[in-house]
TIMARDREN-487519 format. One record per residue: residue in three letters; x, y, z of N, C-alpha, C in turn. Coordinates in steps of 0.2 Angstrom, whole numbers, padded with zeros to 4 digits, always signed. Example, Ala and Ser with C-alpha at 12.3 -4.5 7.8 and 13.67 -1.06 7.14 Angstrom:
REM TIMARDREN-487519
ALA+0066-0028+0039+0062-0022+0039+0066-0016+0039SER+0064-0011+0035+0068-0005+0036+0064+0000+0039
REM end
This chain:
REM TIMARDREN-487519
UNK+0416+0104+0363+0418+0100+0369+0421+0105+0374UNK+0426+0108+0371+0429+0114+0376+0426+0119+0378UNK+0419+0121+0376+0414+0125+0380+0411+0122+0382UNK+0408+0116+0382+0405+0112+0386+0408+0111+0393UNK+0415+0111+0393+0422+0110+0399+0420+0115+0402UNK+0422+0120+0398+0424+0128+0403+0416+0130+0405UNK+0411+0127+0403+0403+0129+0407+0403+0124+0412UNK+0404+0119+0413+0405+0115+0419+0408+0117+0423UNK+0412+0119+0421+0420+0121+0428+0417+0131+0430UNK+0413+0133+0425+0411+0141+0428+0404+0138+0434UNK+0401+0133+0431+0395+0133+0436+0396+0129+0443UNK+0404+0124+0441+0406+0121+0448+0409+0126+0452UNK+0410+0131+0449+0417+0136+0454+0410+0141+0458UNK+0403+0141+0453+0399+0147+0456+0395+0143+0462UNK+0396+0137+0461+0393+0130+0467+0395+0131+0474UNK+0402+0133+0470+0406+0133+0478+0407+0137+0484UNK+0406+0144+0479+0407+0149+0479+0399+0152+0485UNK+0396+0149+0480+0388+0151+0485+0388+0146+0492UNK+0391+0140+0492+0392+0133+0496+0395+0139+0502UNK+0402+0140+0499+0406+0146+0505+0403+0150+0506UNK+0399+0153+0504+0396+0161+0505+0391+0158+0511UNK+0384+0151+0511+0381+0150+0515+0382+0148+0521UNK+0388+0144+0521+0391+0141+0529+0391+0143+0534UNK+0393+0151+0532+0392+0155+0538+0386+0159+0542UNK+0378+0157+0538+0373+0159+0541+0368+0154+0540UNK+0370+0149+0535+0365+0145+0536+0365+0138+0540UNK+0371+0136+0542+0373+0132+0549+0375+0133+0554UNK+0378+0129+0558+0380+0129+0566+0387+0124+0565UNK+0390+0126+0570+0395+0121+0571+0395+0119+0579UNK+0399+0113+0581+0398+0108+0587+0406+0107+0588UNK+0406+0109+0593+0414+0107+0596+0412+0104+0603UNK+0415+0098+0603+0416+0094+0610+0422+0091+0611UNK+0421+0092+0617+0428+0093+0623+0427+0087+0627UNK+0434+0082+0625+0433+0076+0628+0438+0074+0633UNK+0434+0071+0640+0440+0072+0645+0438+0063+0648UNK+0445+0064+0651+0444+0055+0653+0442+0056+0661UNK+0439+0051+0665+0439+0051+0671+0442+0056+0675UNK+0449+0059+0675+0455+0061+0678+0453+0069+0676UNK+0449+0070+0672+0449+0077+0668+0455+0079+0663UNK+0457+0073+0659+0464+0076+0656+0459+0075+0648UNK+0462+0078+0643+0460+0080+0637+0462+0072+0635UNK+0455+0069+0629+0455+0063+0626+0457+0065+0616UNK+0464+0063+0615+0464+0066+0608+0463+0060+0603UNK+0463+0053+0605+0463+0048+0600+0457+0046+0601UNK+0449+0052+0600+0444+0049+0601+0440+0051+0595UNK+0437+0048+0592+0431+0048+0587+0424+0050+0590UNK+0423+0057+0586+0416+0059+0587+0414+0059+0582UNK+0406+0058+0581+0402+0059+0574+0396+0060+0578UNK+0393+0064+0573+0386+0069+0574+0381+0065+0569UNK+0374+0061+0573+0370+0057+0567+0363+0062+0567UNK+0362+0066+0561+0353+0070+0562+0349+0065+0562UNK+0344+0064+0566+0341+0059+0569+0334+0058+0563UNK+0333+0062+0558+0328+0064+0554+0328+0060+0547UNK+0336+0062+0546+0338+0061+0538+0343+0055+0537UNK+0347+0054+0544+0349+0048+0541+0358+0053+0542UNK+0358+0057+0541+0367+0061+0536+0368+0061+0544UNK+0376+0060+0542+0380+0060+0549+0387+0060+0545UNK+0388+0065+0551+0397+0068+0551+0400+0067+0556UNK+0407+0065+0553+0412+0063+0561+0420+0065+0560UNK+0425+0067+0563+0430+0070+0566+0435+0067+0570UNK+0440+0071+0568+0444+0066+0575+0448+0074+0578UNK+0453+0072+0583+0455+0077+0586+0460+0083+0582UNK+0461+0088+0582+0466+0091+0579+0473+0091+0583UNK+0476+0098+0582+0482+0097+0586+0480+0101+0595UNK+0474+0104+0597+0475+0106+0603+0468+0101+0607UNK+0467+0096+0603+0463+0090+0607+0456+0093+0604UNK+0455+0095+0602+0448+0098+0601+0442+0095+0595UNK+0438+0094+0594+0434+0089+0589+0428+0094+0587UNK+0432+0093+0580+0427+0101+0578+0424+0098+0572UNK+0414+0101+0572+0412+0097+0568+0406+0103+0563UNK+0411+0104+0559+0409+0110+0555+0403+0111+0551UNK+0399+0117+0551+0394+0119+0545+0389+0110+0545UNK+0384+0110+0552+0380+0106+0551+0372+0109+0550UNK+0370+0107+0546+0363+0108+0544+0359+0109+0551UNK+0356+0116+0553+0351+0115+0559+0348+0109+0558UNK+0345+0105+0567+0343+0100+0569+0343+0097+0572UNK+0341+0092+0574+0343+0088+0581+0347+0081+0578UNK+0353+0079+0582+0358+0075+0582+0358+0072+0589UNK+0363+0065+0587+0365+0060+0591+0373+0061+0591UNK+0376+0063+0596+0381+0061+0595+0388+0056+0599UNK+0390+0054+0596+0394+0048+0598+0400+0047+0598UNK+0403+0045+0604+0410+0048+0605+0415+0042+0608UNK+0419+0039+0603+0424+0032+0606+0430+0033+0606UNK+0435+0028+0611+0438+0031+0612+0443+0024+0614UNK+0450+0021+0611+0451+0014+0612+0451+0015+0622UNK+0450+0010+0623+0449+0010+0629+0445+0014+0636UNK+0440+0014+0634+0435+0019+0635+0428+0016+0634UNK+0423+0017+0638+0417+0014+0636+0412+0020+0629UNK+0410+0018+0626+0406+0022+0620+0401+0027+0626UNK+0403+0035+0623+0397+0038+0625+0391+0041+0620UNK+0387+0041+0621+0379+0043+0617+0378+0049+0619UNK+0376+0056+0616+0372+0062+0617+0367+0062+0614UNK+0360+0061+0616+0353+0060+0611+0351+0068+0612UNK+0348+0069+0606+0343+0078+0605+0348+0081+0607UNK+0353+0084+0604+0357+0089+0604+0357+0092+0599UNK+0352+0098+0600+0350+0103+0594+0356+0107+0594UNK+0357+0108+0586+0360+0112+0581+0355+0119+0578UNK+0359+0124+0580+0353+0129+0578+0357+0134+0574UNK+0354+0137+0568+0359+0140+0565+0363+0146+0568UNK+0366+0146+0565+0374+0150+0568+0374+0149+0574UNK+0375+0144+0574+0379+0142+0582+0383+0140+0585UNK+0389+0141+0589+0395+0138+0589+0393+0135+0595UNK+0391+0128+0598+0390+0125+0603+0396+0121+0606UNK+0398+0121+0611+0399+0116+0616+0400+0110+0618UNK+0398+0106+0617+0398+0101+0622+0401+0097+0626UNK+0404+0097+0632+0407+0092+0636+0407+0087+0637UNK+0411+0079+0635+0409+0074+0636+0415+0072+0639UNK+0411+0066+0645+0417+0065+0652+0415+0057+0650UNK+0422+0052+0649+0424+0044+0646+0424+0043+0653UNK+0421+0035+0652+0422+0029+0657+0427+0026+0657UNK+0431+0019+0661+0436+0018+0660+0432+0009+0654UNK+0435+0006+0651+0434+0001+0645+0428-0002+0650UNK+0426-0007+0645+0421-0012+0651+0414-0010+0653UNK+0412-0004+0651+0407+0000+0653+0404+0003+0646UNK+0399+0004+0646+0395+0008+0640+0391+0014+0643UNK+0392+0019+0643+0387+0027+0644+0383+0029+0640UNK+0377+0028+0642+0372+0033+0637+0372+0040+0640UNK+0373+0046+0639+0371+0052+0642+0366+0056+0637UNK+0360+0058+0639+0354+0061+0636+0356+0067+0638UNK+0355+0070+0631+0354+0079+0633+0349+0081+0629UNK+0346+0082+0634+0338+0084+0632+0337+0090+0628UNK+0332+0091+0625+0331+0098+0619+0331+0105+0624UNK+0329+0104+0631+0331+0110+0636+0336+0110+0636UNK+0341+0106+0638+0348+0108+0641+0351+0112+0634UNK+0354+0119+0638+0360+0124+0634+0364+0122+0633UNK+0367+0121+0628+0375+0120+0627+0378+0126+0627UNK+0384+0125+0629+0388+0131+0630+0390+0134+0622UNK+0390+0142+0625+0395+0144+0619+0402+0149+0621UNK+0407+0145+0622+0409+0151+0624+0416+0157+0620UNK+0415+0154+0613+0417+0159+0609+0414+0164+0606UNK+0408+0163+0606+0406+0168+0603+0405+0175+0604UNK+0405+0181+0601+0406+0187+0604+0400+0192+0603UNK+0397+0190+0597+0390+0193+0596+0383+0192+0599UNK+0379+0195+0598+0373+0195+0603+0367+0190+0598UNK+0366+0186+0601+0362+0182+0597+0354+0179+0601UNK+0352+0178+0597+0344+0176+0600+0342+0172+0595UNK+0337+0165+0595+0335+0161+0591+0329+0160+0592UNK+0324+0162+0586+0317+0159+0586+0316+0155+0583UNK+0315+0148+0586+0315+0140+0587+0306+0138+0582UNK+0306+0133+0581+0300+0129+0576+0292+0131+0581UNK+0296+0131+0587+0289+0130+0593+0287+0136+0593UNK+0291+0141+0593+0289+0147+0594+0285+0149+0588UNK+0284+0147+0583+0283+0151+0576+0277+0145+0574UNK+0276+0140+0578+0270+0133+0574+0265+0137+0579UNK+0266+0140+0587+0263+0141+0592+0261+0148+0596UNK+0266+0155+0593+0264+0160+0595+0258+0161+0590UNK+0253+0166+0592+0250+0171+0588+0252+0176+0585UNK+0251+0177+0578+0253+0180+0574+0249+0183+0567UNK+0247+0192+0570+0246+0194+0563+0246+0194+0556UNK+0243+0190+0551+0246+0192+0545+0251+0186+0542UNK+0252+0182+0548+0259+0174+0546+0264+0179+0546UNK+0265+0184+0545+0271+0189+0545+0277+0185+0552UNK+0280+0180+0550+0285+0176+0554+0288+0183+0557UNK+0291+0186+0553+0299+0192+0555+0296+0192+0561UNK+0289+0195+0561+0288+0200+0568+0289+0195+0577UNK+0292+0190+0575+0293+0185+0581+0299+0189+0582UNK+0303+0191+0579+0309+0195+0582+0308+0199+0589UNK+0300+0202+0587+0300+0208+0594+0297+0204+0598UNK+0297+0198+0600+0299+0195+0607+0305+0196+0609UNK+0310+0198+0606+0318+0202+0608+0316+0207+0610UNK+0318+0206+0616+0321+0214+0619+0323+0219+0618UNK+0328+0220+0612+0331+0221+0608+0329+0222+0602UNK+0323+0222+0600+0321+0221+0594+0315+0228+0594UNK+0313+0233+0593+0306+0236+0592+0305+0236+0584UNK+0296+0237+0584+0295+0237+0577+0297+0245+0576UNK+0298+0244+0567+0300+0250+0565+0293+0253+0562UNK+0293+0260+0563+0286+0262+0562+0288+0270+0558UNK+0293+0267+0551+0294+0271+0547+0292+0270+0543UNK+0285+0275+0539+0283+0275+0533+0287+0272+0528UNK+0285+0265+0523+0288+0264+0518+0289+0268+0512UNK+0296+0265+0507+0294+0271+0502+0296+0266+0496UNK+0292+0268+0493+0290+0263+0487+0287+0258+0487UNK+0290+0252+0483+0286+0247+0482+0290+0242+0486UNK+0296+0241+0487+0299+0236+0490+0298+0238+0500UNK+0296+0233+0502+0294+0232+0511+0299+0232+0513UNK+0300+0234+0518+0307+0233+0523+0305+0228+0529UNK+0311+0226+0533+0311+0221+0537+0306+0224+0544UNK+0306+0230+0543+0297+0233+0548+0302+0229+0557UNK+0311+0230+0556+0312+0230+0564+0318+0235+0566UNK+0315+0236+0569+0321+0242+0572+0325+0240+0576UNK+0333+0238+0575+0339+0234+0581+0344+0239+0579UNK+0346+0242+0586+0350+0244+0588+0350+0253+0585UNK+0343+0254+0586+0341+0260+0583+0342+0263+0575UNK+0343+0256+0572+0344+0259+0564+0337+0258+0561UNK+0336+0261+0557+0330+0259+0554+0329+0252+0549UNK+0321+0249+0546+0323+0243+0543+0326+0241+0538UNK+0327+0248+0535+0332+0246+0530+0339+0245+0529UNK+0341+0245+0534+0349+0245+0538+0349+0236+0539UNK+0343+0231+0539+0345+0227+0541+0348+0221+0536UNK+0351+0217+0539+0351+0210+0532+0347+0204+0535UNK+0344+0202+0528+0341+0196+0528+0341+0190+0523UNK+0343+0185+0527+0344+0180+0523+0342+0176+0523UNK+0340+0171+0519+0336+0165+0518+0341+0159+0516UNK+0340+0154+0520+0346+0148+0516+0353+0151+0517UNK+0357+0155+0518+0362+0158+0517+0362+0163+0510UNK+0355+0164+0507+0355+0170+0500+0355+0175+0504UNK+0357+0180+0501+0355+0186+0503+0347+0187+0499UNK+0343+0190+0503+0337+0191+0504+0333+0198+0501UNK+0340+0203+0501+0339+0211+0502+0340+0214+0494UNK+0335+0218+0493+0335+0222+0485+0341+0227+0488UNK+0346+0227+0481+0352+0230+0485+0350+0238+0481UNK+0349+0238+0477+0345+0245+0476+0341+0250+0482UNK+0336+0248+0486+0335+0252+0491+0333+0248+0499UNK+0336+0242+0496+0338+0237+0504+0331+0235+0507UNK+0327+0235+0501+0320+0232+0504+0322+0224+0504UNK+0316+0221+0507+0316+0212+0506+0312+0210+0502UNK+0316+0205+0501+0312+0202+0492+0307+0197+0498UNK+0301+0194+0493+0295+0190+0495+0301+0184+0499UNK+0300+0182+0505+0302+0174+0506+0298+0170+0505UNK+0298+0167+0512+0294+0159+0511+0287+0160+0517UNK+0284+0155+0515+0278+0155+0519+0281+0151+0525UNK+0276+0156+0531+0280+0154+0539+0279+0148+0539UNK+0273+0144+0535+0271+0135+0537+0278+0130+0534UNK+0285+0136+0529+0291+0133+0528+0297+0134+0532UNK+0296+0139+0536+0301+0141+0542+0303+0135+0548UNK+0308+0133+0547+0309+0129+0552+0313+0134+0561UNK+0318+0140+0556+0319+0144+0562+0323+0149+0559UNK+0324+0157+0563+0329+0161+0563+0331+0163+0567UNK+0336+0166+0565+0343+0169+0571+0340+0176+0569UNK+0340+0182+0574+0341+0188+0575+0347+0188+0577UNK+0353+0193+0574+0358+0195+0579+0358+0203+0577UNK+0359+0206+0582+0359+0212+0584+0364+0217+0585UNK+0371+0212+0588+0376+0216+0585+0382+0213+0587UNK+0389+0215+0585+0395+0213+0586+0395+0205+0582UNK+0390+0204+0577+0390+0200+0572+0397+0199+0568UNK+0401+0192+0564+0404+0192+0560+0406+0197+0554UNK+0413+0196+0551+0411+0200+0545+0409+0197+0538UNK+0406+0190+0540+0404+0187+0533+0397+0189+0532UNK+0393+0193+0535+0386+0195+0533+0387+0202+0530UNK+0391+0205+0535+0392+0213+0531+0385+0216+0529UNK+0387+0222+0526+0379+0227+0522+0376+0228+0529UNK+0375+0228+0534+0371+0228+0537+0374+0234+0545UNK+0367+0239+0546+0371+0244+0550+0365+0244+0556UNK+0360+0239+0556+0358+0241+0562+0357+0230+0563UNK+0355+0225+0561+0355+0219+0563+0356+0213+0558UNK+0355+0210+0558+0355+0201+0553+0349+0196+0556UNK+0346+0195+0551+0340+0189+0551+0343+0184+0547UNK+0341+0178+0551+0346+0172+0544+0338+0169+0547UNK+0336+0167+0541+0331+0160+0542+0332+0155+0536UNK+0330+0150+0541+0331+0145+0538+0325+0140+0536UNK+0326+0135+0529+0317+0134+0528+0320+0127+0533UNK+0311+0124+0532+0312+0117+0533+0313+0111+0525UNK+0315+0106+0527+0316+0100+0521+0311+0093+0523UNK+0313+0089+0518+0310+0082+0521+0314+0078+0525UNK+0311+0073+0525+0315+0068+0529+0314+0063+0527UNK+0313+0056+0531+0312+0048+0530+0305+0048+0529UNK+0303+0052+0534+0294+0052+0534+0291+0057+0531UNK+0286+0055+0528+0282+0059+0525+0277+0062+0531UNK+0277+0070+0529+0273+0073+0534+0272+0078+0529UNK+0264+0080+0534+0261+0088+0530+0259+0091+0532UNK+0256+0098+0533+0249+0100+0533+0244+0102+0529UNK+0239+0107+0531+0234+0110+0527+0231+0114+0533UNK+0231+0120+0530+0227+0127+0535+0224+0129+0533UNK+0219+0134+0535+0217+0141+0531+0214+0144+0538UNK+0214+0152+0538+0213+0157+0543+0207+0160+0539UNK+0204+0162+0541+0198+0167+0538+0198+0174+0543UNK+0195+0181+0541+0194+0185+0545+0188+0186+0540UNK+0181+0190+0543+0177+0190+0540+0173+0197+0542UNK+0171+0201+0538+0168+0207+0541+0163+0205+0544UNK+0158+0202+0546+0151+0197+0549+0153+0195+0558UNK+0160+0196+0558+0161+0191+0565+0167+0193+0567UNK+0169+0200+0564+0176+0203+0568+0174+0212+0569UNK+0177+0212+0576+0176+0220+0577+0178+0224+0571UNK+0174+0229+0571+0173+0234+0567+0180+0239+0569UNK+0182+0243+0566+0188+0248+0567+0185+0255+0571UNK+0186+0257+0576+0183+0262+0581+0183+0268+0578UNK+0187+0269+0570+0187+0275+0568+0184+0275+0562UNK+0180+0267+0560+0178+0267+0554+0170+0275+0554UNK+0170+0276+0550+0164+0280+0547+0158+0278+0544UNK+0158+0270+0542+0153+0266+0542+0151+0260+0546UNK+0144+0258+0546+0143+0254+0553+0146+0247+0549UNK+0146+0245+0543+0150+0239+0543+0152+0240+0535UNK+0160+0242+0537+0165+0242+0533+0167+0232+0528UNK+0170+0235+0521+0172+0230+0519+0177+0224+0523UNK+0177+0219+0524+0186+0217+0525+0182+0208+0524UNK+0188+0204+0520+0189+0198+0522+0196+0197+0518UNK+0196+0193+0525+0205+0190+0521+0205+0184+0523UNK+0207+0179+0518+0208+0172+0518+0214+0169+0517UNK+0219+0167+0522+0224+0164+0523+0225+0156+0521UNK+0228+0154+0513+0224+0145+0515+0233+0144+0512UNK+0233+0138+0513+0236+0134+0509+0239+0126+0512UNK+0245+0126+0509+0248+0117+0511+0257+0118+0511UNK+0258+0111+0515+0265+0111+0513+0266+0103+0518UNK+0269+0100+0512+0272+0094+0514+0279+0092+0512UNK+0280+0088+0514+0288+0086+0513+0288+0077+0515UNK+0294+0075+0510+0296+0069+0510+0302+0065+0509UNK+0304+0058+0507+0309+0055+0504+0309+0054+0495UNK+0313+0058+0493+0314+0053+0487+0317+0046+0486UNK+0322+0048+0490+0326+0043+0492+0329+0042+0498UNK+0325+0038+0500+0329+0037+0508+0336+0038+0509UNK+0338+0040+0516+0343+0043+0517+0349+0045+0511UNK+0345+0048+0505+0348+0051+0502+0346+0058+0498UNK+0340+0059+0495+0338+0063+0496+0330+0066+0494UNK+0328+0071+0500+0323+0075+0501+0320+0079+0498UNK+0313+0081+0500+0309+0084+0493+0305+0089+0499UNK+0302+0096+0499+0297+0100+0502+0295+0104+0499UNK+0288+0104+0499+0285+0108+0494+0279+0112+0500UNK+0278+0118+0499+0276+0126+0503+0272+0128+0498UNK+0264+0129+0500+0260+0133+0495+0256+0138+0501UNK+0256+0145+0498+0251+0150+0503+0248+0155+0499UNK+0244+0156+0499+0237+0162+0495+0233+0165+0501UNK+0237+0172+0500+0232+0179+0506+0228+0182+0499UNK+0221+0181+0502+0216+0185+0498+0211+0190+0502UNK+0211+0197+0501+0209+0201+0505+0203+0206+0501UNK+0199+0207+0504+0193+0211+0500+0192+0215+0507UNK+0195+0220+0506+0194+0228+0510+0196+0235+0506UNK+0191+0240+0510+0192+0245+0508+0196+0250+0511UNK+0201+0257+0510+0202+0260+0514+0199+0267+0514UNK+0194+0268+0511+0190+0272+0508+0185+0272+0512UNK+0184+0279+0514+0178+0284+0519+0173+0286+0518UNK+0169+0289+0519+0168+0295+0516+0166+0300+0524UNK+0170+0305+0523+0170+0309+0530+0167+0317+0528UNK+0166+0318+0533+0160+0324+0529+0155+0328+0529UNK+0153+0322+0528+0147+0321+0523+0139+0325+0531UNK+0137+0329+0527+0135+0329+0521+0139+0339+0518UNK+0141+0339+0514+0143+0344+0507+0148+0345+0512UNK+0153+0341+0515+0159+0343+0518+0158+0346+0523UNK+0152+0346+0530+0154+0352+0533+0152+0346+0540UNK+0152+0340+0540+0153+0337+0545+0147+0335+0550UNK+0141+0339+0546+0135+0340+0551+0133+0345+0553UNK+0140+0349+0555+0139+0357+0560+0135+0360+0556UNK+0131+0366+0560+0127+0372+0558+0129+0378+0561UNK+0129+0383+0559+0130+0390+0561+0126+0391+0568UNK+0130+0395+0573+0125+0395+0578+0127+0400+0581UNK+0124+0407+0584+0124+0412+0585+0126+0411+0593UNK+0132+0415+0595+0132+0413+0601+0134+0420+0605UNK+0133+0424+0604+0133+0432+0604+0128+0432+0611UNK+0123+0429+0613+0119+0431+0620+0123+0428+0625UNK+0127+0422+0625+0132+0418+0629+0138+0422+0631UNK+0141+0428+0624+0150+0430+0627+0144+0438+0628UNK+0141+0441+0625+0139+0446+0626+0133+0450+0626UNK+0127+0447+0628+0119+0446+0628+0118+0454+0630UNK+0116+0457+0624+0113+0463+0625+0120+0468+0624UNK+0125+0466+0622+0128+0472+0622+0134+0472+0616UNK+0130+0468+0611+0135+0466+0604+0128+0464+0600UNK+0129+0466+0594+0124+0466+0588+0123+0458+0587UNK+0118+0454+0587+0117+0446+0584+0121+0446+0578UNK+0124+0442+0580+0128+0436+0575+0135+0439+0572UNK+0137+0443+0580+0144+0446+0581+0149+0437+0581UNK+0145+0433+0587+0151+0429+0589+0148+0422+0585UNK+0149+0419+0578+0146+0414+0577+0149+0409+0576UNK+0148+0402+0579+0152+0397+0575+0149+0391+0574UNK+0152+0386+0573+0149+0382+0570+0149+0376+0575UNK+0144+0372+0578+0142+0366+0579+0137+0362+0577UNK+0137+0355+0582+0132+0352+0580+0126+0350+0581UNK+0121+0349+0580+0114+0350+0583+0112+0351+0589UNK+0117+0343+0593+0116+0341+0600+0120+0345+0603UNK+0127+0349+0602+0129+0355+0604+0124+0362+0604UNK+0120+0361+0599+0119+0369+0598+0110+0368+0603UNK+0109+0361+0603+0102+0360+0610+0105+0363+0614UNK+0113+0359+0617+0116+0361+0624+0116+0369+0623UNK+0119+0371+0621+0120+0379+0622+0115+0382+0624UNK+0107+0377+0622+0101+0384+0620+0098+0381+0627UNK+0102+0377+0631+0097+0376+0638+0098+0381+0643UNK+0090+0383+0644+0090+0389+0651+0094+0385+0657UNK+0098+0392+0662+0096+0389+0667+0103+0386+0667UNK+0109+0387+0663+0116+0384+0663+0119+0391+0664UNK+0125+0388+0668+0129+0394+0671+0132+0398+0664UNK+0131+0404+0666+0134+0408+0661+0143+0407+0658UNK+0147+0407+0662+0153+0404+0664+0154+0397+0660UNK+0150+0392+0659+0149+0385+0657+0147+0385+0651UNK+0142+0389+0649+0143+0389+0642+0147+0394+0638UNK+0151+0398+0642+0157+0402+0637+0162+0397+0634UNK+0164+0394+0642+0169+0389+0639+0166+0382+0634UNK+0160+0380+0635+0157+0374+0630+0159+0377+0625UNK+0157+0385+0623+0155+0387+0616+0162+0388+0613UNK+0167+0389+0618+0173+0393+0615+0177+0385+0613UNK+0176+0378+0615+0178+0374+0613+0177+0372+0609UNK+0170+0372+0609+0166+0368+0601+0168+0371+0596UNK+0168+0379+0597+0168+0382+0590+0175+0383+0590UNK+0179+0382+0592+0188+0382+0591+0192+0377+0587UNK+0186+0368+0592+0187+0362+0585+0186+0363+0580UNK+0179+0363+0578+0175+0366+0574+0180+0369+0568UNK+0180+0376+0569+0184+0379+0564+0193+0375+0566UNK+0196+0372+0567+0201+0369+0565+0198+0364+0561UNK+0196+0361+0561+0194+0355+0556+0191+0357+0550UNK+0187+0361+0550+0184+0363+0542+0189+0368+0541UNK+0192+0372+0544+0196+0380+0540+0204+0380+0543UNK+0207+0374+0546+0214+0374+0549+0212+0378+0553UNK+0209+0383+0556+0211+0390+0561+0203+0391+0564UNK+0204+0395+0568+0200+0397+0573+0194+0401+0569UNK+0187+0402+0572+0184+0406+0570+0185+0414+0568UNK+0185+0417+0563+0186+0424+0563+0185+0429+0569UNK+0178+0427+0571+0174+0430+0576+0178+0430+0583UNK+0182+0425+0582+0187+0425+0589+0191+0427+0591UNK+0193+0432+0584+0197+0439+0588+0194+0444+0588UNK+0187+0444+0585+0184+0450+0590+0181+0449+0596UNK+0178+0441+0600+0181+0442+0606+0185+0440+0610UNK+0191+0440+0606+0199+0443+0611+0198+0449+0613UNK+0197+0453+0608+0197+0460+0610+0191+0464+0614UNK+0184+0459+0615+0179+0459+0619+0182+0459+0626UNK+0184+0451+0626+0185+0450+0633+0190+0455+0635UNK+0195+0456+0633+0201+0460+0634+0201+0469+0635UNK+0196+0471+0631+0194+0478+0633+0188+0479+0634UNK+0184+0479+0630+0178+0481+0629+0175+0479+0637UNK+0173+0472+0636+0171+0471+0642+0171+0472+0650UNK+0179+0474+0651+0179+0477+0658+0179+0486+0657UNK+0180+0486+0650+0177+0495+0652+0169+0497+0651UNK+0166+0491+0649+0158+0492+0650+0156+0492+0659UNK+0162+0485+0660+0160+0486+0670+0160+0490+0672UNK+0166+0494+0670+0169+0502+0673+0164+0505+0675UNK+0160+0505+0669+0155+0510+0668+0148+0511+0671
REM end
């Protein structure tokens, strides 16, 4: 009975523990500023925040500096409602909570006798004005509606101005966040899910998350961040999933690419290389229990049949090229045949052999082709090409001389 107690009490204290730990990246808070007619501070008034979705609603009253502070709310959208004895009721409809948020909002009371609905629509900003770090938020709309590579969500980051992709060869088996904020590399950054930490602390790669069709939204912050994220030397990603609601809603998707009906890669070496990748899945969400509690369930399967495999070459490694005597072009008649010889392609070594081209024209064709040429097959130049360096450089104007 007494380890039954003391495992209770270890796994209540680790509840709370992580409860603490998430408050600070996986909510928002809402402070509103309540003034009467006169603009004087309203402190005998009751605010409560209702999420329009689920039914859960929290509410406050004023502390000691008049202020109605309404902590660690779940991102979403709220109604919030604010009374006050002698004072007509005010309403805020769609007033989004977005995570880590410190928002705002000012509400101005009626004298009794009157009732105020004030709408503040999903566009209007609420103010922030304690906050000190740099923050940016990619919202539901932006992630249901942008185009996007792969579902790979992060990459909505680089619509921040602040944000470049990181274009640092990975090293191992664990991926990085693949964004570069504030010039550190990806693996400088933190990522969070729900308020988990996200990151393999081993060599700070990102463990697998969730499929973007369970994204509801994430915060970038870039810099002068808190110190409850910590670990992190160049940004913080917090995202956060979606849940259920009252309503039952869902989807079902699936993407195809197909080698049959998408360009081909400009560097492929064959006319139609392998590739298809199939993007499918589902995710719905519900009520188990009306405004009590919710259920979401996220399925996705990437399946991809490509190759990276070339074959360059071909044929016995030499590309094509053939040996081509070019001794008549730098030296015709005053150098023994197949002094300067290099190597090109058929249709180069036609061009070379047509009469009736400036002699000038084809030194430099030949001096180019065969320069590729031997850099590609042997790293370095033709051999023959320092004998003429030393053609062009002596020999030949002491032949002028002469």
């Amino acid at each position: 009975m007494n380890l039954r107690k003391t495992v209770s009490l270890v796994l209540w204290l680790l509840g709370l523990s992580t409860l603490g730990f998430a408050q600070g990246v996986a909510t928002g808070d809402l402070h509103v500023i309540v003034r009467d007619p006169k603009g004087s501070l309203v402190t005998n008034a009751t605010v409560s925040a209702h999420e329009q979705a689920k039914a859960y609603e929290r509410s406050t009253t004023a502390n000691n500096e008049g202020e109605y502070r309404i902590l660690a709310l779940p991102p979403g959208e709220y109604t919030v409602i604010v009374e006050a004895p002698g004072f007509g009721k005010v309403t805020a409809n769609n007033v989004t909570i977005t995570v880590g948020q410190m928002a705002e909002l000012p509400v101005a009371l009626a004298i009794a006798g009157s009732q105020e609905v004030v709408n503040v629509n999903s566009e209007a900003e609420l103010v922030e004005t304690t906050r000190t770090s740099t923050t940016d938020t990619i919202g539901q709309r932006r992630i249901d509606n942008l185009p996007i590579n792969g579902r790979n969500y992060i990459n909505f980051a680089l619509t921040d101005s602040q944000v470049l992709r990181d274009n640092a060869p990975s090293i191992g088996a664990a991926p990085t966040s693949g964004l570069n904020i504030s010039g550190q590399r990806g693996r400088s950054n933190l990522v969070n899910v729900d308020g988990a930490d996200a990151i393999d602390n081993s060599v700070n790669g990102v463990r697998s998350t969730v499929s973007q069709e369970a994204v509801q939204e994430f915060q970038i912050i870039t810099n002068g961040y808190g110190a409850e994220y910590g670990r992190a030397a160049g940004g913080v990603v917090n995202i956060i999933t979606r849940s259920g609601s009252n309503q039952m809603h869902g989807t079902v998707f699936g993407y195809l690419r197909n080698r049959n009906f998408q360009a081909v890669n400009p560097f492929s070496t064959v006319p139609n290389p392998a590739y298809t990748r199939v993007q499918a899945g589902a995710a719905f969400g519900g009520p188990i229990k009306k405004d009590k509690t919710y259920y979401y369930f996220s399925y996705e399967v990437t399946r991809r049949h490509e190759t990276g495999f070339s074959s360059i070459g071909a044929p016995n490694g030499s590309f094509g090229l053939q040996p081509f005597d070019a001794t008549n072009i730098f030296a015709s008649g005053a150098a023994p045949p197949g002094t300067f010889t290099i190597q090109v392609t058929p249709a180069q070594a036609a061009f070379l052999s047509t009469p009736g081209l400036p002699q000038a024209l084809l030194q430099q064709y030949a001096f180019l082709a065969g320069g590729s040429s031997g850099i590609a097959l042997n790293a370095s130049y033709p051999a023959s090409f320092g004998i003429l360096a030393v053609w062009v450089r002596y020999l030949l104007p002491l032949m002028e001389a002469l």
